[in-house]
Structure formats: structure tokens, C-alpha cells
N, C-alpha and C positions, 0 to 999 in steps of 0.2 A: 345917263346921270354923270354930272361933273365927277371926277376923280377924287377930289379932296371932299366930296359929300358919302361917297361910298365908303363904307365902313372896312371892306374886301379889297379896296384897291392897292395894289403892289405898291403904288409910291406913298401911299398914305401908312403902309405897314411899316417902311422901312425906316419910318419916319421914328418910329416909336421903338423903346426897346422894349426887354423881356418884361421887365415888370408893366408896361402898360400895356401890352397885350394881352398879361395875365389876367391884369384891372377888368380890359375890358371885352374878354371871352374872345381874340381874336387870336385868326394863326394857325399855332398851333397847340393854342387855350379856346380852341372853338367847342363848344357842347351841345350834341347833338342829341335831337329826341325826335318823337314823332306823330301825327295826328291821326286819332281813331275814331269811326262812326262805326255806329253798332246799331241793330234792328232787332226786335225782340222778337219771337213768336208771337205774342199776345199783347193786349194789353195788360200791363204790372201793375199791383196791388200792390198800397204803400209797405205792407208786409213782404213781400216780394219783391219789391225794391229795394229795401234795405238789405235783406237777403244776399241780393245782387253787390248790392255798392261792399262790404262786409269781405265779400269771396272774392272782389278783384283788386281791395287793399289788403288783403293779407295775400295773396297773390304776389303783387307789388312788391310788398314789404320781404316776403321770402324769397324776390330775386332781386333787391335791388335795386328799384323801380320808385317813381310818387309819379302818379295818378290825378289827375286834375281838370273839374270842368266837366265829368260827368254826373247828369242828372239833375235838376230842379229841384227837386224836394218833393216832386208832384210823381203821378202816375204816368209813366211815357209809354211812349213802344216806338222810338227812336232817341237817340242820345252820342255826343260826342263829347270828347275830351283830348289831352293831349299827356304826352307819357316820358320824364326825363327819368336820367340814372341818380341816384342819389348824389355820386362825385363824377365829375365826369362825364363822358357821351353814353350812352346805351347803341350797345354794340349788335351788330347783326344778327348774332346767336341768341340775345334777349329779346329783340325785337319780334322775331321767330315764334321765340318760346309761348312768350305772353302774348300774342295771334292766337296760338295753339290752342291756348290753355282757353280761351274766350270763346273761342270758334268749340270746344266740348261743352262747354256749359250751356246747361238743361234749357234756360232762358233764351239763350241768345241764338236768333237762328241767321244773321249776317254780319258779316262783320267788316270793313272797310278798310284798310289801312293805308295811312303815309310813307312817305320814303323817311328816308332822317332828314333832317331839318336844322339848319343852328337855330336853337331852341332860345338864343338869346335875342336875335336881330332877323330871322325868319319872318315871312309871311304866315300866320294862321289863316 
């Protein structure tokens, strides 16, 4: 890819001062988050889906975390999504946690995850 099309490229950065790299999430304004697939045990029962969606945003919400792009509204027994920090990158130790914390819950028997990602200009 041309230089001046990549959004990372060194001579395209230096081009820009601090406030446009602020603008536009690059540098060292990059925000990093990461992408999750999950497998259930079973098929979930739209009562048990909500169950589910409920216990991994208040999860989120107690560390910091939004959550995004898990579930359909339907019965699954697969589902992904993607996971930023509310300011800023989500750091290794949350990235961590909230694995953890998915991988013990009763529903979910797989769990998948991404590296970090710039959550703004990244591939999904």
C-alpha cells in the first residue's frame, strides 16, 4: 500500500501534529480493543440469552469495558463481538480478566479471543 494511503505510515504521521493525530486515533492516540467468539454449551433460550447479554455488560461496565456486536436478538450457540475500553485502549490485564471471567460462566463452554487491535482502523 502507497504510503500516503496508509493511515500508520511514518511519513504520513509526521505530517500531522498532535492535535490531528488526536482527531484521528493515530500514534500515540491509537485505541486498542479486541475481538471475541464465544460457543455455548447448548443451545440458549431467549431467557438465557438475556441472562447471558445482562452478566457480560455489567461485567464490562465494572471493569471498564463496552461490549459490542454480541448476539442477534435470537437463540444462538455461537456469537461474536468486539470489546473497547471506555477511554482509551484496554490493556493486557483487562483483556485477561474479562477472558476469565467468560471462560467461568455457566453458559459459555469456548471462548475465542483476539490480540488487541486499533479498534479504529483495524480489520474486523
Amino acid at each position: 500500500m502507497k504510503n500516503w494511503l496508509n493511515r500508520h505510515s511514518n511519513s504520513r504521521i509526521r505530517r500531522l501534529n498532535q492535535r490531528q493525530r488526536k482527531k484521528y486515533h493515530l500514534a500515540e492516540f491509537v485505541e486498542l480493543g479486541f475481538h471475541l467468539t464465544l460457543r455455548f454449551k447448548q443451545l440458549l433460550s431467549e431467557p438465557e440469552l438475556e441472562s447471558w447479554i445482562n452478566a457480560i455488560c455489567d461485567e464490562a461496565e465494572r471493569t471498564h469495558l463496552i461490549v459490542g456486536g454480541f448476539s442477534s436478538g435470537m437463540t444462538a450457540l455461537e456469537t461474536d463481538g468486539f470489546v473497547v475500553a471506555e477511554h482509551g485502549s484496554v490493556s493486557e490485564a483487562q483483556r485477561d480478566a474479562f477472558i476469565a471471567f467468560l471462560r467461568q460462566h455457566p453458559l459459555v463452554a469456548e471462548v475465542d479471543a483476539g490480540e488487541l487491535v486499533d479498534s479504529w482502523y483495524g480489520q474486523l
